[in-house]
PLY file of the C-alpha trace (Angstrom):
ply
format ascii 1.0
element vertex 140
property float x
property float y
property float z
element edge 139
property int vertex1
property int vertex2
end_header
0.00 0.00 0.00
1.27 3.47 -0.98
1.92 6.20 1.34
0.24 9.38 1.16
2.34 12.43 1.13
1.42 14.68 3.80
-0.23 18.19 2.46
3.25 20.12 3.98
5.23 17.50 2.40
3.58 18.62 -0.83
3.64 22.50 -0.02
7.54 22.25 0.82
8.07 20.11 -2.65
6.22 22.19 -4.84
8.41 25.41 -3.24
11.40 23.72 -4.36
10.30 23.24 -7.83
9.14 26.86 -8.30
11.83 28.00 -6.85
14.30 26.26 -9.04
12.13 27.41 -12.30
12.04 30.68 -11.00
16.03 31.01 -10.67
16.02 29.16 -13.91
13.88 31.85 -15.41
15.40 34.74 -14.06
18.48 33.61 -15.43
16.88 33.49 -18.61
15.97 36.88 -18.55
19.61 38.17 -17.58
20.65 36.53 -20.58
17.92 37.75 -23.12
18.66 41.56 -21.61
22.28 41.44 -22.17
21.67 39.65 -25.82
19.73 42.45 -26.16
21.73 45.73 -25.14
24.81 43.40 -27.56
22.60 43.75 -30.77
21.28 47.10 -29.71
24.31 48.26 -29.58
25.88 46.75 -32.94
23.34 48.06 -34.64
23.75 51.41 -33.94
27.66 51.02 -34.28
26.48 49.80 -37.74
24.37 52.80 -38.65
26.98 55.51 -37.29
29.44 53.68 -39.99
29.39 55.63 -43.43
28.68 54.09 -46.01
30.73 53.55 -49.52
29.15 56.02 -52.31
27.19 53.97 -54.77
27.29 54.55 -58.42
23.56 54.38 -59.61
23.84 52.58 -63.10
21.82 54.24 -66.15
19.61 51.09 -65.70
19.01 51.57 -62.63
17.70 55.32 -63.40
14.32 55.68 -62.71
11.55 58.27 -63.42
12.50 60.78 -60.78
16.44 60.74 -62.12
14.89 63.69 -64.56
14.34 67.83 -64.33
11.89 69.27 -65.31
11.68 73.30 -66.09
9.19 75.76 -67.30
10.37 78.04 -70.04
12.83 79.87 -68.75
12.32 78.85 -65.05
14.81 76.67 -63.05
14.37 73.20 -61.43
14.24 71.95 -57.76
17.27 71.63 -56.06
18.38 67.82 -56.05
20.72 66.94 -53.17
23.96 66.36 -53.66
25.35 62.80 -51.34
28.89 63.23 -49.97
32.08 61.87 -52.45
29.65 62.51 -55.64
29.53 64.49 -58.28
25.59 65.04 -60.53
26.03 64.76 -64.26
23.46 66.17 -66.36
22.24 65.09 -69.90
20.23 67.63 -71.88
19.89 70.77 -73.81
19.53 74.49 -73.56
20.28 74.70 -69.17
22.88 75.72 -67.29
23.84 74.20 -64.09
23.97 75.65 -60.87
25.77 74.65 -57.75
24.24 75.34 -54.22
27.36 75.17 -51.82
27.02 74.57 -48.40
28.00 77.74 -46.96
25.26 78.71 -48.77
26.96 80.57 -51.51
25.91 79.48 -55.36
27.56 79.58 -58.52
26.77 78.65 -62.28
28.60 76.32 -64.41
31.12 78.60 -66.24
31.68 80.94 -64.36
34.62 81.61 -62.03
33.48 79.94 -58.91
35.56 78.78 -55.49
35.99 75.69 -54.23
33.65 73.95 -51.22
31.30 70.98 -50.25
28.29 70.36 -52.44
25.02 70.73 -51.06
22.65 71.00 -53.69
22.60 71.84 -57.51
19.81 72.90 -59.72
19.30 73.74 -63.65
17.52 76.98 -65.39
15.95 76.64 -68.67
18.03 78.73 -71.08
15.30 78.70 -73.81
12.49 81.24 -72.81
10.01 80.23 -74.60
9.92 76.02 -74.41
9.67 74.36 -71.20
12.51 71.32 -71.44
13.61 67.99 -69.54
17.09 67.33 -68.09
18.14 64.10 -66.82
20.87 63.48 -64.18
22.62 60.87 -62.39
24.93 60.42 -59.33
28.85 59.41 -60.21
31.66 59.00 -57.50
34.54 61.61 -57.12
37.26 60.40 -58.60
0 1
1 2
2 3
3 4
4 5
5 6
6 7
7 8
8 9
9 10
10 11
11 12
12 13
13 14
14 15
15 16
16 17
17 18
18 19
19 20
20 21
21 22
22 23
23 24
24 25
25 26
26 27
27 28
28 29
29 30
30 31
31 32
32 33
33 34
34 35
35 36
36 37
37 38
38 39
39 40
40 41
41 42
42 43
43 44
44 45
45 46
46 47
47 48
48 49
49 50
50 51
51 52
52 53
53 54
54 55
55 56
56 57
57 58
58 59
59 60
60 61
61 62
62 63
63 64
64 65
65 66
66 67
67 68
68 69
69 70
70 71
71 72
72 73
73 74
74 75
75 76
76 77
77 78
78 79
79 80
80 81
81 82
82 83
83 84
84 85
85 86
86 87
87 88
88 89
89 90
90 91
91 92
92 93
93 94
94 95
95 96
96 97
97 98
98 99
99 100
100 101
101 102
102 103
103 104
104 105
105 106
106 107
107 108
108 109
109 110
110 111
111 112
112 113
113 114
114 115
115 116
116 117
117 118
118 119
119 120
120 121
121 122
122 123
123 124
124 125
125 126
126 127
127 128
128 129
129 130
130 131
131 132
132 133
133 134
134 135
135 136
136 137
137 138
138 139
């Protein structure tokens, strides 16, 4: 015939057994924290790294690589990513350069030296609006 544990016996037992799963699980969650401040942090190592400039292919152009101006008007200002240069295709503009000092110049004339912030085009045909395309290229 079996023996019947005693309700105390039962009480004490069942103590032990939480109490191991709850060490167990508090453990657990030490180690999920720290995993977590690790990738946390690697991350946003990661995204303070710069990154390599890209060279956007002509196929990989899409429908907002173009200008477009009124006649005689100028374009929006594109941005203009560190270590590129913005090469334009097209007729009839002239380029402008939007430094970051805020100081601009136009292609041709005699303009000083700085970091790129923006450029922009202006129709030079009054009386036609027109279409310039543009892509990024590395500095060289």
């Amino acid at each position: 015939m079996a023996t019947r544990a005693k309700p105390i016996e039962i009480v004490v037992e069942s103590q032990k057994v939480f109490g191991v799963i709850s060490k167990g699980l508090k453990w657990v969650g030490i180690v999920v924290g720290i995993a977590t401040v690790v990738v946390v942090t690697i991350r946003s190592v990661h995204d303070l790294t710069p990154e390599e400039p890209r060279v956007i292919s002509a196929s990989a152009q899409s429908e907002k690589m173009i200008l477009t101006m009124l006649a005689g008007g100028k374009s929006e200002r594109i941005p203009v990513p560190p270590y590129m240069h913005v090469v334009m295709k097209g007729d009839n503009f002239r380029l402008h350069n939007v430094y970051r000092d805020g100081h601009e110049c136009a292609f041709g004339e005699a303009c000083t030296d700085g970091p790129l912030a923006a450029v922009y085009v202006t129709n030079e045909d009054t009386k036609n609006p027109n279409i310039v395309s543009y892509s990024y290229v590395p500095m060289k």
